[in-house]
Structure formats: structure tokens, C-alpha cells
C-alpha positions in Angstrom: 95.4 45.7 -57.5 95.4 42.4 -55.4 92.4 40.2 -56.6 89.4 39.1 -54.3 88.9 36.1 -53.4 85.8 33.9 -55.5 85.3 31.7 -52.1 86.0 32.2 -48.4 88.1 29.8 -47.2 86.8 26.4 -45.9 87.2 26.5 -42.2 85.6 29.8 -41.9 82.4 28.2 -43.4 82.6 24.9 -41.7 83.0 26.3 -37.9 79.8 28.3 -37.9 78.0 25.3 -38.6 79.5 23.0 -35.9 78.9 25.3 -33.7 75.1 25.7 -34.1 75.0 22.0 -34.1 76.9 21.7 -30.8 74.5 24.7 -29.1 71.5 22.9 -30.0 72.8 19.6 -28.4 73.5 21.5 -25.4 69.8 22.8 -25.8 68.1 19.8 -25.2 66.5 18.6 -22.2 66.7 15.1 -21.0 64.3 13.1 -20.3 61.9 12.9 -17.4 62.9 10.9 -15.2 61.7 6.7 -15.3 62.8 5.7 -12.1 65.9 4.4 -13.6 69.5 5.5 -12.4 71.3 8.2 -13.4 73.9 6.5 -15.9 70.6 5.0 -17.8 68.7 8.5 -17.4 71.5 10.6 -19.4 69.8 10.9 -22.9 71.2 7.6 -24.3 68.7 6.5 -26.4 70.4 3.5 -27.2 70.5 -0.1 -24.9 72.2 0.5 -21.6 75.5 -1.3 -21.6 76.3 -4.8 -19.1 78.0 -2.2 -16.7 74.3 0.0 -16.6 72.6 -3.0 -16.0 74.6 -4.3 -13.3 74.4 -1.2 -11.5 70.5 -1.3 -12.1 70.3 -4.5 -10.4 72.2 -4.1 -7.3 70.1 -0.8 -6.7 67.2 -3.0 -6.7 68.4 -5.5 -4.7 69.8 -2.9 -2.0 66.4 -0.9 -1.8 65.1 -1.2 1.6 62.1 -4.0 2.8 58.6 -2.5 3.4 57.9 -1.1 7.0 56.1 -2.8 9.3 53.3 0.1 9.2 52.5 -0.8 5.3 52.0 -4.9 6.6 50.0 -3.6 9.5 47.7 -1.5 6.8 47.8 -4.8 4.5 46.5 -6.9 7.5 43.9 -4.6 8.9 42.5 -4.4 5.4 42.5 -7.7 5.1 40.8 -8.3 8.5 38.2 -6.0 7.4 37.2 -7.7 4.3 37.1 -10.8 6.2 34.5 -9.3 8.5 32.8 -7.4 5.9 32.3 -11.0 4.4 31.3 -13.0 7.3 28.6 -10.0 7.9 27.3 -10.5 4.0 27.1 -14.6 5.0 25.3 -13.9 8.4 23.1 -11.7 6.6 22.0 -13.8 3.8 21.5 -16.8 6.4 19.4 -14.5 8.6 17.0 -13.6 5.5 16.5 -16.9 4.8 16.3 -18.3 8.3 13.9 -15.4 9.7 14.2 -17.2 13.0 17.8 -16.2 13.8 17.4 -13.0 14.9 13.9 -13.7 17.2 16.8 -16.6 18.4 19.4 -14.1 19.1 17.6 -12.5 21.1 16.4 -14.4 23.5 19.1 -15.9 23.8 20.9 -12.7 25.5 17.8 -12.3 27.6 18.5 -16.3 28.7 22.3 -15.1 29.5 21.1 -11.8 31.2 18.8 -13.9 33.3 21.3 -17.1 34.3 23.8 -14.4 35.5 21.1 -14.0 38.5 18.2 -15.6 38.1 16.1 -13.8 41.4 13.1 -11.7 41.1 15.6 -8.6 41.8 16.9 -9.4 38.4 15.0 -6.8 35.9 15.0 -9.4 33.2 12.7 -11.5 35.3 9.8 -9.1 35.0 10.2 -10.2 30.4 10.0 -13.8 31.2 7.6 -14.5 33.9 4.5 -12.7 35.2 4.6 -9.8 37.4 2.9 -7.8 40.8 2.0 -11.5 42.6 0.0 -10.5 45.6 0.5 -12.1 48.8 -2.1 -13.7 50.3 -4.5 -12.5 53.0 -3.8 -14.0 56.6 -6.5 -16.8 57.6 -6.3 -17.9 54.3 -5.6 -21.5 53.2 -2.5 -21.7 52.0 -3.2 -23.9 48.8 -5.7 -20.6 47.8 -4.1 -20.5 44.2 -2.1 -16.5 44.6 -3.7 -13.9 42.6 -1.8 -11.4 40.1 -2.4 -7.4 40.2 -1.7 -5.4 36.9 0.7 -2.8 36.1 3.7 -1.7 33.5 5.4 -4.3 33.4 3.1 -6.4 31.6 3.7 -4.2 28.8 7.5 -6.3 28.9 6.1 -9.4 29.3 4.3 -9.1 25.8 7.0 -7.7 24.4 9.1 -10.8 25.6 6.6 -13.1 24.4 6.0 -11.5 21.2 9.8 -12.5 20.3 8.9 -15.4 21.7 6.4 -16.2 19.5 8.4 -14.7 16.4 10.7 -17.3 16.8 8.0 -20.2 16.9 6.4 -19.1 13.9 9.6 -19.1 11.7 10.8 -21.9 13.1 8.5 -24.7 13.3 7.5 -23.4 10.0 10.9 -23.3 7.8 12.5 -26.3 9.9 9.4 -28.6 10.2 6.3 -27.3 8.1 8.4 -26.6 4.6 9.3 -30.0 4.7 6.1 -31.4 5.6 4.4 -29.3 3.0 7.2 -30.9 0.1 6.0 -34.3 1.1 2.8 -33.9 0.8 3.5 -32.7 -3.1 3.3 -28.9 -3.0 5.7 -27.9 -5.1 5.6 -24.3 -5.7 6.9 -22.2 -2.9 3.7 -20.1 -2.4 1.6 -23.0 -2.3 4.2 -24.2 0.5 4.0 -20.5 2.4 0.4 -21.2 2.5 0.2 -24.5 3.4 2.7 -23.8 6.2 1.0 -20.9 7.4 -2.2 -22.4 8.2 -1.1 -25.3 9.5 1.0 -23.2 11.9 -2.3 -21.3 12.9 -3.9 -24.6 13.3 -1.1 -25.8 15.5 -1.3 -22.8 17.8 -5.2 -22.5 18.6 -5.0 -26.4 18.8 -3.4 -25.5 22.3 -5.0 -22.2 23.0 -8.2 -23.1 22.0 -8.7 -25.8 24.5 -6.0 -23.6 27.1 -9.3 -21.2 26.7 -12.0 -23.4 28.1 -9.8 -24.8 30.6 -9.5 -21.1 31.9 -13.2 -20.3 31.2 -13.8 -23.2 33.5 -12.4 -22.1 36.5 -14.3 -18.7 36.3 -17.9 -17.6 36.6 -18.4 -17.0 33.6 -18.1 -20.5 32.6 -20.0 -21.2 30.1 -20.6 -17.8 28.3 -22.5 -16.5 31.4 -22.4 -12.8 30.4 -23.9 -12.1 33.8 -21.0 -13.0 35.7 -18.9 -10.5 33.6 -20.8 -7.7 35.0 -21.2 -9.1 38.7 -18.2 -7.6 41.6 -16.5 -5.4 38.9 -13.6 -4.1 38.8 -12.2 -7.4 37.9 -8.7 -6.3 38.7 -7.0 -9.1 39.9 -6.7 -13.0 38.5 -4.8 -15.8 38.6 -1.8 -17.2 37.0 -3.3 -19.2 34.5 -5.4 -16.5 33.4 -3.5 -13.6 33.4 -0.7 -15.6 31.3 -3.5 -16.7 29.1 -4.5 -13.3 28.4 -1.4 -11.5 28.0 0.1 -14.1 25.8 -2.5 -13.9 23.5 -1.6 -10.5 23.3 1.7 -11.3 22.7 0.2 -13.4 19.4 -1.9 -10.6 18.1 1.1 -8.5 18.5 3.3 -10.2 16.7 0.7 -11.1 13.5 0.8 -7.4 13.9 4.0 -7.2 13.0 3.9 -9.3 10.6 0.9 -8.0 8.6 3.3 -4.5 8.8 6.1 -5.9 7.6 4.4 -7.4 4.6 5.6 -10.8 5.4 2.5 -12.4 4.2 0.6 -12.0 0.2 -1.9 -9.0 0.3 -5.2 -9.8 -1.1 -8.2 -7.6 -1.5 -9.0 -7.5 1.9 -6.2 -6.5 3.4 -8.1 -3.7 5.1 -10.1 -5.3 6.4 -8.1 -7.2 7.7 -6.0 -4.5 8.9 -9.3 -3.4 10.7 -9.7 -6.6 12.0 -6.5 -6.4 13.6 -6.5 -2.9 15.2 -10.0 -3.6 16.8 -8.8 -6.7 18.1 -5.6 -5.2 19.7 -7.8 -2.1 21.1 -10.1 -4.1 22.9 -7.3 -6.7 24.3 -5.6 -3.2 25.5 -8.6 -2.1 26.6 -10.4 -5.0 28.5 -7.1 -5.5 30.2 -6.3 -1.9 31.5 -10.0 -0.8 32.4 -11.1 -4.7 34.1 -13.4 -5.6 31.6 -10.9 -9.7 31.1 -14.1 -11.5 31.3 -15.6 -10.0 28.4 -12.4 -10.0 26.6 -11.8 -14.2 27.9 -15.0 -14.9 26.1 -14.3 -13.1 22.9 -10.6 -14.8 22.7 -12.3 -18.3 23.0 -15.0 -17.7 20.3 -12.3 -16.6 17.8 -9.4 -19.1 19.0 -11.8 -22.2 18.4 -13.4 -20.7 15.3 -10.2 -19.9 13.5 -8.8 -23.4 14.5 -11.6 -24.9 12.1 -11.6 -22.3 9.7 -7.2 -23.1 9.3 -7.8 -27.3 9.5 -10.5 -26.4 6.5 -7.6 -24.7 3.9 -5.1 -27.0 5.1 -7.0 -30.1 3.9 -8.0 -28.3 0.8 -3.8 -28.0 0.1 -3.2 -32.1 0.2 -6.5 -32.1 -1.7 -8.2 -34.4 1.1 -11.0 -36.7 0.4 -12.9 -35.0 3.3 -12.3 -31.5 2.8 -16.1 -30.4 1.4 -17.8 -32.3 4.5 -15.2 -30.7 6.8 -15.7 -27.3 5.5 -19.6 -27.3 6.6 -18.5 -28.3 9.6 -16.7 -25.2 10.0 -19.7 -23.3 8.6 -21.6 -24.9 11.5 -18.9 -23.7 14.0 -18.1 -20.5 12.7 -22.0 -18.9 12.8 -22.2 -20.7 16.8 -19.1 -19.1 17.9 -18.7 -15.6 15.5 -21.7 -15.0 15.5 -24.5 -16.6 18.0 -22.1 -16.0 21.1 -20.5 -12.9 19.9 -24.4 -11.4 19.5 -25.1 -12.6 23.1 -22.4 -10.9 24.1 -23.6 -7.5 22.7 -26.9 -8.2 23.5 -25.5 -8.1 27.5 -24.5 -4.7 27.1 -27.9 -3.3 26.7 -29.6 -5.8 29.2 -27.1 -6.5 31.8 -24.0 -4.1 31.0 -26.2 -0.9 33.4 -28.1 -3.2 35.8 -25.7 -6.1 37.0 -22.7 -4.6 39.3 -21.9 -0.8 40.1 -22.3 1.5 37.2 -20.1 4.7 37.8 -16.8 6.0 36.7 -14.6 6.7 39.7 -11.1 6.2 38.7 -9.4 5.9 42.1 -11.5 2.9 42.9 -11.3 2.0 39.2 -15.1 2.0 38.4 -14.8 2.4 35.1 -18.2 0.8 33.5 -20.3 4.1 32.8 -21.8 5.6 29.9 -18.4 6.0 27.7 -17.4 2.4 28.3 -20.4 0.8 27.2 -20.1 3.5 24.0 -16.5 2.5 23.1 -17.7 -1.6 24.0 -20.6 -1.4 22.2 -18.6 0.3 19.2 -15.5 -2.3 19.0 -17.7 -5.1 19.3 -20.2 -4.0 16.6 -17.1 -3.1 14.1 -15.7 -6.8 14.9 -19.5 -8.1 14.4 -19.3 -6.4 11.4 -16.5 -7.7 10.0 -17.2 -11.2 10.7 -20.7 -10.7 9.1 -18.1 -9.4 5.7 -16.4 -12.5 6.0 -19.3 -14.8 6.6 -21.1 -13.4 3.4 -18.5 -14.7 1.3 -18.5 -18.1 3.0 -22.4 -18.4 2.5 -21.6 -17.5 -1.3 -19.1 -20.6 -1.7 -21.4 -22.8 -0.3 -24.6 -21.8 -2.3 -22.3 -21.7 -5.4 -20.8 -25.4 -4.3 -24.7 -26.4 -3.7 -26.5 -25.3 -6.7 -24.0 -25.1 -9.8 -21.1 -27.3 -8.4 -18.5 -24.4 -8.4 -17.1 -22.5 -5.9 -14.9 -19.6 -7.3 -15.0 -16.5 -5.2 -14.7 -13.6 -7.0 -13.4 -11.3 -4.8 -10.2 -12.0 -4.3 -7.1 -12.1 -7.3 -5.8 -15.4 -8.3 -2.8 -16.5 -6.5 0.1 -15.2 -8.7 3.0 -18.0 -7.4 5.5 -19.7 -8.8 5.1 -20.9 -12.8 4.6 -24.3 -11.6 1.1 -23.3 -10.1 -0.1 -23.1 -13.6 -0.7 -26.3 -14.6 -2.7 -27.5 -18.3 -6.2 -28.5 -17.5 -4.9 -31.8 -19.4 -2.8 -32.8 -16.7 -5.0 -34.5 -14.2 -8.4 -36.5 -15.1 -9.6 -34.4 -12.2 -8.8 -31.5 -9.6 -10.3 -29.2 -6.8 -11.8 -25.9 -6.7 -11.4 -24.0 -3.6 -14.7 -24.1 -1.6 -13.3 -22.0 0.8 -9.8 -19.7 0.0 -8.2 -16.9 1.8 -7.5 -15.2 4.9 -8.1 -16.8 7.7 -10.3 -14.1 10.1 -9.0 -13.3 13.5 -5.3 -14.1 14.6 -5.5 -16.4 11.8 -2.9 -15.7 8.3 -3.5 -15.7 4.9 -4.2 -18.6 2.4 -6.1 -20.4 0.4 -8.7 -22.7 1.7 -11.0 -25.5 1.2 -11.7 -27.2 -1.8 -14.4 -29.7 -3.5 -14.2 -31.6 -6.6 -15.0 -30.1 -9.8 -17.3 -32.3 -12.3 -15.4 -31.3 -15.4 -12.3 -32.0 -14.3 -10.1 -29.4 -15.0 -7.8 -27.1 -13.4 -8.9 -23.7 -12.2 -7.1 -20.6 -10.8 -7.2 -20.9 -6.9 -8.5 -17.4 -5.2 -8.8 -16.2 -1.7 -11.5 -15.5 0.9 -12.2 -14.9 4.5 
């Protein structure tokens, strides 16, 4: 009987295993792919040799330059962020130089113009007044020409409201600002204040006395309410005073604008002040479109000159003048003559001479229009301007009595300026300081700040507030 064998022999045990070790080599995946080349990317997992790294390099160095479409990207990028930058600069210097844009412009309604500067040329009905009437024949020819109304007046204000924009912000960032750090205001809202009434004082400095001069060459020189009545319609004028009248509707506009845009502090009252506004721009709209300029000339004058005094008063009290308590009676004396005396004559026409002087009918081809509903809407827009001048001078009275009897003048109706920190000052810092006498708004065209001041006995600091 052969015998089996106790083992198998050795390379039937030995192959098997090889095998399995050779089918699971073959098995496995290389690699994903690293962006090298192929001789690298074969499963080595060792270091590539010289000859690997050679070949590396020179496929490098052969791969192709970029295309001229990726550097056209790269520069048109780049141009963009250069022009998104310059946009972010122009910006930030039109924020803070608010007069840059008013300055723009005009300026391409000066380049529109230049290009041909003839009355053909639309842009010359913006800049210079419009519907010039020829004059009659017979007539001297030194009779100063007289100036119809119409549409395009509406342009001229709007021209003359940029206009104006750009005077404000200017003369009071480039020339004002300074001034107001000279003369030791420090914080910036005590400067914004400071500036703004001395910029109101600046303006009815010249249209105050621009007022009277046109006044003068009118009937109704001085005051006569009579003459406002007598040969209505009043539809035509001349130069002088139909660029008086629409430019100062150009100035009410624009402190429109500004009130709207919030460009000025809010105090407590900002609606009346917002009232004040709208009633003054409805009856400048309104005297000028229905003939009733006389009326509206007279009214102009008592609030130009008025708010004049009433701005000189707050800007003293900012430099802390020696003079600024006798000067602020002064404006008490001027304010009742002119806001209230004249205006209340005015009023007092409507009932007395408003019916009986001139032609009282309302025939609007011939423009007749003073009849029962004009002296209604009149007599109601002057009443709510009466009204809110008798609000203001209230508060004026109060300071004064305050000033007279206890030697204080705080108005309580208004908030304390919240400004800058370095408004707050320790009562220990001066031997002695001012106490507004009269603060805040400044009624009619006129902006907001604080106003007058007079010494206080016990010398020490107090919290500045705001009235009418």
C-alpha cells in the first residue's frame, strides 16, 4: 500500500498565495490625478527620480502663455475698480462739500448756454427773465419795458433755486466755517448755527434794502394798501420787480428743500415751521399767478427786514457780544412794527378796501380775479401767517419778561442743543457766561439756531435752547 503523503509539497502551497497577492496589486486604482505627469502619476509612492523631475520641468516651461482675452478680462477689471474707486472719492467729497453738485449743475446749464447764447436758445428762458413786452408806439423809448407772466417762470425759479443751493453751501463751508472757528466756536453744531444765521443775515442784508428800493418805484410805496387794490389786475411789472419776486421764490424754495431734506436740527417747532413754510410758498404762488404782487411785495419786505434783525440778534449771541441784550430789544421793537403792526394793516385792507377800491368780479378771461373766494383764501393765509407770528412773538415776550424780572432767560420750549461733547462745559470753567435771551428758529425764510444772549449774575454755564 503506497503511503500518503503528511505535507503537500511546497510549491503547490506557495503559488496560491503569490497569486492572490499579484491579483490584488492589479486590483488597485491609482491615484486621482494631481496635475502631475504621467511617469509621476503611476502609483509610486516613493520620490520621483532626477529623470521625473526633469521631465516635470520642461512640461512647465513648454505650457503655453496666457491669451490675450484673460489680460483683456484682467484689465477691464482692473479699470472697473479704478472707476468704482474714483466714484467712492467723488462721493465722499460731494457729502462733505454739499456745494458740488448745485456747482455741477450749473455749470452744464453755463455750457448749454455759451454754445448759443440767443433768446432762441431754451436754456435762456432758466437764466434770465422771460415774456418781455414790447413797448407801445408813441412811447418814450427810455419807458423802462414791462414783463408779462407765464410758464416759464416756473424754470426760472427752478434755475435760481440751484442757484441759491450753491450760495448757501458755499459761502457757508468755504467762508462762514472758518469765520465761525475764529471767532472760538468750537463744536461743530455751534459752528452749523453760527453759520447759518449769519448766512440768513447776509442774504436779507441785500434783499432787505433790494425790497424798498422796489417798493419805491411803486404806488404802494410806503405800505399804501390802497394802491394794491387800485387798476387791478396787476399783471404786468418791470424787471426789477418781477426778478425780485420770483427770486425770492427761488429762496423759499430752496429752504424748502432744505427743511425736507432734514439738512438743518429739528426742534419742537418744526411744524410750525413747516406751516410757516407752506403758507408762505402758497401765497408767493398765489399772489403771483392771480395779480395780487403788491400785496405779496409788502409782505416779502416786512418779513425780509424783520428776519434780518431777528438772525444779526443770535449771531451776536454766538461770539457772546457785549451788545447783544440791547440789540435784541431792538429787534423786539422791529419785529412787533413789521410782523405785526404792518402785517395787521394789511389784513385790516381786506375788509375796508379789498371790495370797494378797483373792480370786484371774477371773470377769468380778463383775469378779474378779486371776488368773494380770493378775499376768503387772502384773508385765511394771511390770518394763519398772523398767527404764527403772534406763536412766535409769545415766546419772545416770555424771554424778555424773564430777562427783566428774574435775570434769566431760559425758554422752555424748546430741547437743549444736543452737539458735540465739547458744548458741555463745567460751570467752573468761566468766572462768567451767557444765557440765551433769545434761541432758535429764525421765523420766515430764516433757519434754525440759537439766538441772543445776556449775562447771567451767577455766572455759570447753562444749557442753550431754541426759540422763534
Amino acid at each position: 500500500m503506497a503511503s500518503a503523503e503528511p505535507f503537500p509539497p511546497f510549491n503547490t502551497s506557495v503559488e496560491p498565495l503569490r497569486s492572490v497577492a499579484e491579483q490584488t496589486t492589479a486590483r488597485r486604482r491609482p491615484r486621482k490625478s494631481s496635475g502631475l505627469p504621467a511617469e509621476i502619476r503611476a502609483g509610486d509612492t516613493g520620490a520621483p527620480s532626477l529623470t521625473s523631475l526633469a521631465s516635470l520641468q520642461n512640461n512647465l516651461s513648454a505650457s503655453p502663455p496666457r491669451s490675450s482675452a484673460a489680460d483683456g478680462n484682467t484689465k477691464r477689471g482692473s479699470k472697473r475698480r479704478k472707476a468704482r474707486s474714483l466714484l467712492r472719492r467723488f462721493k465722499h467729497f460731494a457729502i462733505k462739500h454739499t456745494w458740488v453738485l448745485p456747482l455741477i449743475v450749473l455749470s452744464v446749464f453755463g455750457f448749454l448756454y455759451v454754445t448759443n447764447p440767443t433768446g432762441s436758445n431754451p436754456v435762456h428762458r432758466f437764466i434770465f427773465l422771460s415774456y418781455k413786452l414790447p413797448l407801445e408806439p408813441g412811447v418814450d423809448p427810455s419807458t423802462p419795458a414791462q414783463y408779462g407772466k407765464g410758464p416759464w417762470d416756473i424754470a426760472f425759479v427752478t434755475f435760481y433755486t440751484v442757484v441759491l443751493s450753491f450760495t448757501r453751501e458755499f459761502i457757508m463751508q468755504e467762508f462762514l466755517r472758518p469765520l465761525a472757528k475764529k471767532a472760538g466756536l468750537k463744536s461743530r453744531g455751534k459752528q452749523a448755527r453760527f453759520m447759518e444765521q449769519l448766512y440768513t443775515a447776509i442774504y436779507f442784508g441785500f434783499l432787505g434794502p433790494a425790497g424798498m428800493y422796489v417798493m419805491s418805484h411803486t404806488p404802494i410805496w410806503y405800505f399804501n394798501t390802497t394802491a394794491m387794490y387800485e387798476n387791478f389786475p396787476h399783471k404786468t411789472h418791470a424787471a426789477e420787480f418781477k426778478f425780485y419776486y420770483l427770486f425770492q421764490a427761488a429762496y423759499w424754495a430752496q429752504q424748502a428743500i432744505v427743511l425736507l431734506l432734514g439738512l438743518e436740527e429739528r426742534r419742537k417747532d418744526f411744524k410750525e415751521l413747516v406751516g410757516h413754510h407752506v403758507v408762505s410758498l402758497a401765497l408767493i404762488g398765489l399772489s403771483y399767478r392771480f395779480h395780487f404782487t403788491y400785496m405779496g411785495l409788502a409782505v416779502y419786505i416786512t418779513h425780509d427786514i424783520s428776519d434780518f434783525f431777528l438772525a444779526t440778534s443770535k449771531t451776536l449771541n454766538y461770539i457772546d457780544h457785549w451788545g447783544t441784550g440791547p440789540y435784541f430789544f431792538l429787534f423786539m421793537c422791529i419785529w412787533a412794527y413789521l410782523r405785526h403792526y404792518l402785517n395787521l394793516r394789511i389784513i385790516w385792507s381786506l375788509f375796508t378796501e379789498f371790495k370797494t377800491v378797483g373792480p370786484y368780479e371774477l371773470n377769468w378771461e380778463t383775469g378779474q380775479y378779486k371776488c368773494d373766494m380770493s378775499f376768503v383764501i387772502t384773508l385765511a393765509l394771511l390770518s394763519s401767517l398772523q398767527a404764527l407770528n403772534l406763536f412766535w412773538w409769545f415766546f419772545i415776550v416770555r424771554i424778555a419778561y424773564r430777562f427783566v424780572v428774574y435775570q434769566t432767560a431760559e425758554d422752555d420750549r424748546s430741547e437743549a442743543d444736543m452737539t458735540d461733547p465739547e458744548d458741555m462745559e463745567p460751570s467752573n470753567e468761566k468766572a462768567s457766561t451767557t444765557q440765551p435771551l433769545l434761541n432758535g428758529h429764525a421765523t420766515g425764510a430764516n433757519t434754525h439756531a440759537n439766538g441772543s444772549a445776556v449775562s447771567r449774575p451767577n455766572g455759570t454755564a447753562s444749557k442753550k435752547k431754541s426759540t422763534r
